[in-house]
N, C-alpha and C positions, 0 to 999 in steps of 0.2 A: 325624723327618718332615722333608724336604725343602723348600724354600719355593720354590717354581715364581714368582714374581713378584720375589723378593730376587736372584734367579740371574742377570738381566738389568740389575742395577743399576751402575753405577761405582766405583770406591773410595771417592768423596768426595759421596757421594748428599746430605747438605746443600747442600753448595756447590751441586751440580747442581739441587737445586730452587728453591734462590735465584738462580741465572742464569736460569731456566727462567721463574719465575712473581714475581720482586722484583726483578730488574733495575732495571725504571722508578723505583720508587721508592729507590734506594740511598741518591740525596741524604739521604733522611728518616732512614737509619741511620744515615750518619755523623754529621751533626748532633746524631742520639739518643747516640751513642756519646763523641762527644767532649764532650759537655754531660755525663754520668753522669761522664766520669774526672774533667773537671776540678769537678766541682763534690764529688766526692768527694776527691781530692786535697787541695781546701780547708777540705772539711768536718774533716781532720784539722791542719789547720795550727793549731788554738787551743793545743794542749798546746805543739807547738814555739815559740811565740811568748809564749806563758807562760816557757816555760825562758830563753827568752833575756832574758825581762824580771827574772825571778830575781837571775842571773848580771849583768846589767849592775845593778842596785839592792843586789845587798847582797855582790858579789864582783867587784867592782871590770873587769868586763868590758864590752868594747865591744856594744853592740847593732847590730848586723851581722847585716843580712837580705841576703842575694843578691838582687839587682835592682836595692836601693833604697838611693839615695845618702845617702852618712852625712850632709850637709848639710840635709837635716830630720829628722833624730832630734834630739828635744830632748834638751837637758844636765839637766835639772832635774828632782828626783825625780816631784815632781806632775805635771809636762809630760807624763814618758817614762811614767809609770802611767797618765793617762789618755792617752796616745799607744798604747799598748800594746793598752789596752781597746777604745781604735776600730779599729782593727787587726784583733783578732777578732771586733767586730759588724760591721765591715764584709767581713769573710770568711764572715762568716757566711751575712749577706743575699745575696752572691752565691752562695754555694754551695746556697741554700737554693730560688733564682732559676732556678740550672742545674739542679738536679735537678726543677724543675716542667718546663723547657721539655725536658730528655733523657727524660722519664717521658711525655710525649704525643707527643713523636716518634717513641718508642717503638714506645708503645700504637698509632699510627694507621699504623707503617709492617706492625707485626705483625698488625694487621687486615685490611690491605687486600693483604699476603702471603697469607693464609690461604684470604682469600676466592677468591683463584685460586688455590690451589692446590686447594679444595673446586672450587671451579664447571669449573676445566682440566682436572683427574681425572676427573669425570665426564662431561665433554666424551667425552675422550677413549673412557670404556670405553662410553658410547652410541652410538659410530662402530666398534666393533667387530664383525663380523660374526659371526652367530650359530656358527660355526665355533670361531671364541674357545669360549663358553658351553659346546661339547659338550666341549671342553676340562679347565677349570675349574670347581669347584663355586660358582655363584651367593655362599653365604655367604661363602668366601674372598674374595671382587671385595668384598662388603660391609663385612667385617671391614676391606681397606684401605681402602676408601674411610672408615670411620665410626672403628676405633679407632685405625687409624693416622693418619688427619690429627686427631683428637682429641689423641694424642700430641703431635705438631708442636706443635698449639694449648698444649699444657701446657710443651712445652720454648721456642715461644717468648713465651709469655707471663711467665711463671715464671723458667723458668731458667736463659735468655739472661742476662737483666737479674740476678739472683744470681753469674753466672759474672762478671759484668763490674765486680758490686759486691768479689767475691771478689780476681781480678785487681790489680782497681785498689787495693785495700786494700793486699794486698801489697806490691804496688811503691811506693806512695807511704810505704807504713811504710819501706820498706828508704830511699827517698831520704830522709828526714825522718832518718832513722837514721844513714845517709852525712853529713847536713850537721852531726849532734851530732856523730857522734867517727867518720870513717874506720874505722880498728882494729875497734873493734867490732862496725862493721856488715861487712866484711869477714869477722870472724869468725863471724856469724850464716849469711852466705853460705855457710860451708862445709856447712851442715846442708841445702842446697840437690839436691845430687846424694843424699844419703840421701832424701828426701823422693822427689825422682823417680824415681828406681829404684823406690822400692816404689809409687808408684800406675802408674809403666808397666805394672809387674808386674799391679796388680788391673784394669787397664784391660785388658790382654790376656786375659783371665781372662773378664771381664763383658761382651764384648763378641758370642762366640758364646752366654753362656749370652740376652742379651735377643734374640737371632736365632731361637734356640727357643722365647721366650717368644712375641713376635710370630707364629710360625709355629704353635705348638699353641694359641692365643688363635684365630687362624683356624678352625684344623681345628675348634676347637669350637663356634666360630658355624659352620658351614660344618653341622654334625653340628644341631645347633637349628635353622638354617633350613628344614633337610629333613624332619626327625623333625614339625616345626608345620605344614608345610604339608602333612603327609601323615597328620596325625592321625587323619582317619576310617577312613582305612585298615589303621595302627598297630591302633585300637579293635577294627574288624571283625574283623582278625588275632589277637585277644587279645595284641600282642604288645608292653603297656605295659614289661614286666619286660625282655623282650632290650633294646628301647631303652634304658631306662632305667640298665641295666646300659654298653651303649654309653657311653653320655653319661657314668657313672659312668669307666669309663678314661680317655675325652678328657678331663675334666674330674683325672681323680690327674694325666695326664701335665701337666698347665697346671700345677697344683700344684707340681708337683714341677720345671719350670723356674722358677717365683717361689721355690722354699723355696731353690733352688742358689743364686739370685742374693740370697736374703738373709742365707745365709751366708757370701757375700762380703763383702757391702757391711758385715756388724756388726763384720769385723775389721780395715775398713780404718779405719777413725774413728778406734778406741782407738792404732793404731798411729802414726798422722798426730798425735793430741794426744801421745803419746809420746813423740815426738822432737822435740816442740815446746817441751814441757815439762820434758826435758831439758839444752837449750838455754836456756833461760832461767833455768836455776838453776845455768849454766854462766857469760852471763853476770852473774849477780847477785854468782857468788864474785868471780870477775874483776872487776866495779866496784868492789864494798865496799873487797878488798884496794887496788884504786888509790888510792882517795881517801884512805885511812886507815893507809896504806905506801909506795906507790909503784906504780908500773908493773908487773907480775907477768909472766912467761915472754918472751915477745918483743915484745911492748908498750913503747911510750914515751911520752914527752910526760905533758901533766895530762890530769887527769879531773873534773869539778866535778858537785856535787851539780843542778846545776842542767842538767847534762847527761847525768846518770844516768837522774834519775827521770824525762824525757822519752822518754828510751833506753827504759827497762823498760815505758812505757806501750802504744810502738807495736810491741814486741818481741810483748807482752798483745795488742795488736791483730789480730796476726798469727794468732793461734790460732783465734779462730769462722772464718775463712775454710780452713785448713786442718782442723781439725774437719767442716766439711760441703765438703770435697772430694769425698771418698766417693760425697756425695749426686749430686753435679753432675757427677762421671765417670760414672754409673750413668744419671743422667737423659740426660747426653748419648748414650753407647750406645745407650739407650731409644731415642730419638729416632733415631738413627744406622740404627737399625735398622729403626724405621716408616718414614725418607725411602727407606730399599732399597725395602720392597713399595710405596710408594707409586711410587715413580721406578722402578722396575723393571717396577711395571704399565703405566706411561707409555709405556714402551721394549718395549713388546711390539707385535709384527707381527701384532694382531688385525683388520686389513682387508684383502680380495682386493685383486687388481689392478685399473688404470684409473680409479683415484678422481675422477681429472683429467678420464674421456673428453666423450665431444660431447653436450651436449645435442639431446635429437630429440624435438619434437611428434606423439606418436600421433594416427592416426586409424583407427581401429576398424581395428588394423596384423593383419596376417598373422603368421601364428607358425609357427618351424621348426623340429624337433629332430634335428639330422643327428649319426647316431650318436654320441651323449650319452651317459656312463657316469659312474658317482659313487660312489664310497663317503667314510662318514663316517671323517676325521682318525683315525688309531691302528686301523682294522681293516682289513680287508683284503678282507671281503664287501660289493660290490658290492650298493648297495641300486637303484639301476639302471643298465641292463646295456643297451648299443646301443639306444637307441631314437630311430626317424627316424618323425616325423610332421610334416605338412603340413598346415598350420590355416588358412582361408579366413577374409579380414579381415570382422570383424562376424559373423561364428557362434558358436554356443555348440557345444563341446565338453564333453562326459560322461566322467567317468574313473572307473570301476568294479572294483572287483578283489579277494580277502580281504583282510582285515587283516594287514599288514606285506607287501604288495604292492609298497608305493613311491611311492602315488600321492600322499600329503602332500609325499613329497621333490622330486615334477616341479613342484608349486606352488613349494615354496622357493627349486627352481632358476631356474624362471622369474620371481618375485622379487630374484634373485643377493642370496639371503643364502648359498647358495655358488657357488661356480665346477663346471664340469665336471671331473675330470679326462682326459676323453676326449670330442672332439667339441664342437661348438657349438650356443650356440642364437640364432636369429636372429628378431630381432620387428623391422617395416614393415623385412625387408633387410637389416637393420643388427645386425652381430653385437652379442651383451649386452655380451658383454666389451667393447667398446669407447663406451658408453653409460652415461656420469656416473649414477650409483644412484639419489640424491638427486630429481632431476627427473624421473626416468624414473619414480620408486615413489610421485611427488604423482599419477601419471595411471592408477595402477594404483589400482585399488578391491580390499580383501581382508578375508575374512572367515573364520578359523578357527573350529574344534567348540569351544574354549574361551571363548569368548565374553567377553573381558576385556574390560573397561571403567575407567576412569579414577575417580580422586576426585576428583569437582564436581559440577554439575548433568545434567541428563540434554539441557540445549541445548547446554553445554560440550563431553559425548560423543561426540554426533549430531558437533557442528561441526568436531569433532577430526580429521574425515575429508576435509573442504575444505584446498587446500593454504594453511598459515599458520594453519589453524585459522579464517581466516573467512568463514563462512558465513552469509547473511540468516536472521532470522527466520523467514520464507517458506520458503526453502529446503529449513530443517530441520523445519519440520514437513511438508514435502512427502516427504523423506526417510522420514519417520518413517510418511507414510500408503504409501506403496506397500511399506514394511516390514510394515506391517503391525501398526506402533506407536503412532501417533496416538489410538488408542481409550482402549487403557490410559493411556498419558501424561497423559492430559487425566483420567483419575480419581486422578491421585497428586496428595497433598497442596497442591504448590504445580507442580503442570504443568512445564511444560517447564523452572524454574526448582528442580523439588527438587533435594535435594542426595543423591548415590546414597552416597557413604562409599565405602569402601575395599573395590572390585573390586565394586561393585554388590550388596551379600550381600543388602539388604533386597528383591532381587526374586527370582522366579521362574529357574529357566533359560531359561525359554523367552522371557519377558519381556528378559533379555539381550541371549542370540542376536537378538531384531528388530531391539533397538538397537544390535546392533553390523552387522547388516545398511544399519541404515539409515544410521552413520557410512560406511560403505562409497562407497553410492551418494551422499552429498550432493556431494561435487565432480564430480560426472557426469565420471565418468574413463570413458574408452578402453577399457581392458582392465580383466576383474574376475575373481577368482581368489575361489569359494566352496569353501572345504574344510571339506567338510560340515556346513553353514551351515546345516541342517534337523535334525541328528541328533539336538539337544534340548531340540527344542519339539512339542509335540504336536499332534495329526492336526489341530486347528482352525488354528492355528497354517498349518502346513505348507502347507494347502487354501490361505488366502489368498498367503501368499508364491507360494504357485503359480501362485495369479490373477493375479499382478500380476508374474508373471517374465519375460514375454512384454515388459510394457512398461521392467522392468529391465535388461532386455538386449539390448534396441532399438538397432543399429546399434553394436553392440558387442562386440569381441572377448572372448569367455568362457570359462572354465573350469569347470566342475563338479564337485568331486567329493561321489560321493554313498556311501554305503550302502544310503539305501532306492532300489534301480533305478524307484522311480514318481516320484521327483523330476528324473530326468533322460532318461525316454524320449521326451522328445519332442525332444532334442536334435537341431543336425544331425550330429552325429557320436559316437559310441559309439568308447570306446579301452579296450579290456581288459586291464588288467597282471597278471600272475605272475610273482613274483619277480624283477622292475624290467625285465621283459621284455613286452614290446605282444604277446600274444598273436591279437588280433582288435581288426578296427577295420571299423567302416558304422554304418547307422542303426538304432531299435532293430526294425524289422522285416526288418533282411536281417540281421540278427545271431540272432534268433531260430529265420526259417526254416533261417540257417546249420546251430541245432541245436549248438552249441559250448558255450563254458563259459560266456557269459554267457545262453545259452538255460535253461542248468542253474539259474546262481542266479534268472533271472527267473523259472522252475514254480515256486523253491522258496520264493521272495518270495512267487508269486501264488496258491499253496496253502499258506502259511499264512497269507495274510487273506483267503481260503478260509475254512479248518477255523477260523478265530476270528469267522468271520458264521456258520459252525452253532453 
């Protein structure tokens, strides 16, 4: 499976999300960074400073620290032991000191990382135009936004700070190793190119397998989000078993890129302690024969007991960090591979053009559509086809037609959740296309047949419809009475203050659709785009929205679309589409006498609520 969001990424997609979203705060890394080396550096200087206290007390050597002038090393056995001792409690406490202050610069630069890159990501894919969506599947957009900045959250919480404890280990063993005996830390060095070769190797290896992992991790929330929100349908279809069977594949293919990647990672460990291990029983032979023979193979000079077994401790040292290599090339990958989708959805061209254009005040504006044609991304059937209509500012307009006619798409377009690709549309004049979305869509009032609603209160919903979200008191429940909602409102638990949950489930449909009507009208917008904003709520319902449509649409430019043609005959304009094409357009009594297609569907609307009053 392909990763559609990975494909747009850069080679070096960490870097790029940390230019991207922690720039500002770098200071707080490097500080975190240089506080972790050096306080780890120190945290291993007790053994070297032991050896050296060894060797100057009981083998006649100088006590020679690099930095520190032989003019306060004491001569005296007691002096230089307990000189020695404060040496390492005083390395101690500092190293103990930088590891608190590198451990919260850490933590607060990797927090306030994360946090933009959660809140920047989603910035982003909520400025995408719905064009995007018909694109990609929802759960895919979900999966990065939630398991891959999850990831992130794990590599940099976790395994930054492991990789830099790992690092630093090494290096400070090899220098600690350097200042006991040259020779032999030289020697240790050549096991350096074997090591890297072989984790290049598993690095190359692990790095498309977590590319597939991230990507069939997707496909399978992507396969969950639709199969849950299509359950009733699933049910009605008896068709628990094909999904299930579905889910079952996506779910072996995830499988089976975690089992690839963990049988990499279980052979890299054994391998890395392998040659770690025999390296150190490389040099153990090498030491013993020095100290108790001589120099062995190309070697010279002494060796002292008191520089061996410091030798052997940071050599021992070396091992936990090359033993979880493995771990921390695997996490990095991991991660390597969530900054793709995450930075890769970043880097996607999901918004039209003119982001930038002009802000323009409606007032109950005139609407034009001079041959306008569209089809949706990837097909190639025109869902409308030429259509030029001439809309009079502050009339309500009717748009009637079968189902898959087009008329939802003239709303979207006039929304520009897409662009035309033929023709324009011009609202008070001013072509769309050149009219910033954003201000233009605070003065547009819109109501779809799905009737979604937010998690909050039901003032919170209403008010969500005022540009910024706020709306008076007064207001919204004024909103709420010429919706038609005021009634019920005021018998729910805590009124205009309950809390509806997640998509409104504890009300009715029809109880919805009012209040999402009445979020619609509370910022007394300009233009209002009802797409089929009647079609599920019932005949009591509908009658009042009726009454009160007259005062809804009072000096305002409107749209209607309907199904039941009694919601919108008394418009001043009647627009008939077939197949994204205006077939007939007047009012609904010279549409009628026309005798046309919308005469046809009005006998057969108005004789079957006919034959359902016998």
């Amino acid at each position: 499976m392909t990763d559609a969001f990975a494909d747009r990424a850069d080679d070096y997609p960490l870097v790029s999300l940390v230019d991207r979203y922690g720039r500002a705060d770098l200071p707080l890394l490097l500080v975190a960074m240089t506080s972790t080396f050096v306080s780890i550096f120190l945290s291993l200087a007790d053994v070297y400073l032991i050896g050296l206290g060894i060797d100057a007390l009981f083998n006649d050597q100088p006590f020679a620290l690099p930095l520190l002038p032989q003019s306060v090393v004491p001569t005296g056995t007691i002096d230089l032991l307990v000189f020695v001792t404060a040496l390492v409690v005083a390395t101690g406490i500092v190293s103990h000191s930088l590891s608190f202050v590198g451990e919260y610069c850490f933590g607060l630069y990797t927090q306030r990382f994360l946090h933009e890159v959660r809140t920047g990501a989603f910035s982003t894919v909520v400025g995408f135009d719905l064009s995007f969506f018909d694109e990609h599947r929802t759960g895919n957009v979900i999966s990065a936004l939630n398991d891959d900045v999850n990831q992130l959250d794990t590599f940099f919480n976790k395994l930054v700070e492991a990789s830099i404890w790992a690092v630093t280990t090494i290096v400070s063993a090899f220098v600690y190793m350097g200042l006991l005996n040259v020779q032999l830390a030289l020697f240790v060095l050549l096991s350096a190119p074997v090591l890297a070769g072989l984790n290049h190797w598993f690095s190359r290896q692990v790095e498309p397998v977590q590319d597939d992992i991230r990507t069939e991790r997707g496909g399978l929330n992507a396969l969950l989000e639709t199969a849950l929100g299509g359950l009733d349908v699933i049910k009605a279809n008896t068709a628990e078993a094909d999904e299930s069977r579905r889910l079952a594949d996506a779910s072996r293919e995830y499988t089976d890129a975690r089992l690839a990647n963990r049988r990499l990672s279980i052979r890299q460990a054994p391998l890395n302690r392998l040659v770690a291990g025999l390296w150190l029983l490389f040099v153990v032979a090498i030491g013993v024969q020095w100290i108790t023979v001589g120099p062995p193979l190309f070697f010279s000079g002494t060796l002292t007991a008191g520089e061996l077994v410091p030798f052997l401790f940071y050599l021992e040292r070396m091992t936990p960090p090359l033993k979880n290599l493995g771990g921390l090339i695997n996490g990095y990958k991991g991660a390597k591979a969530a900054a793709k989708r995450v930075g890769g959805l970043a880097a996607r061209e999901g918004r039209t053009g003119g982001q930038d254009g002009a802000a323009v005040d409606l007032d109950a504006p005139d609407v034009s559509f001079e041959g306008v044609s569209f089809a949706y991304p990837g097909t190639d059937q025109r869902v409308i086809d030429g259509v030029d209509l001439d809309i009079a500012p502050g009339s309500t307009v009717g748009i009637v037609g079968t189902t898959g006619a087009g008329k939802s798409t003239l709303l979207d377009l006039l929304l520009r959740y897409h662009d035309p690709d033929e023709g324009r549309i011009a609202v008070q004049g001013r072509d769309l296309a050149d009219i910033a979305p954003e201000p233009y869509r605070e003065q547009v009032g819109y109501v779809d047949q799905d009737s979604f609603l937010f998690d909050g209160t039901v003032r919170e919903n209403v008010a969500a419809g005022a540009p910024g979200g706020d709306a008076s008191d007064e207001a919204v429940r004024e909103a709420a009475r010429v919706a038609g909602a005021d009634e019920f409102v005021r018998d729910l638990p805590d009124g205009y203050d309950t809390e509806l949950g997640a998509q409104g489930t504890t009300l009715s449909g029809g109880q919805r659709q009012r209040l999402a009507i009445a979020r619609a009208v509370v910022g007394d917008p300009e233009l209002l785009l009802f797409d089929e904003a009647t079609s599920h709520v019932d005949t009591e319902t509908e009658r009042v929205v009726q009454e009160h449509l007259a005062d809804i649409t009072a000096d305002r430019t409107t749209f209607v679309v309907a199904h039941r043609l009694s919601t919108v005959r008394h418009a001043d304009q009647l627009v008939v589409l077939e197949d994204g094409v205006v077939t007939e357009s007047g009012t609904h009594e010279e549409l009628v006498e026309k005798g046309g297609s919308y005469a046809k569907l009005w006998n057969v609307q108005v004789g079957a609520v006919a034959a359902a009053g016998d």
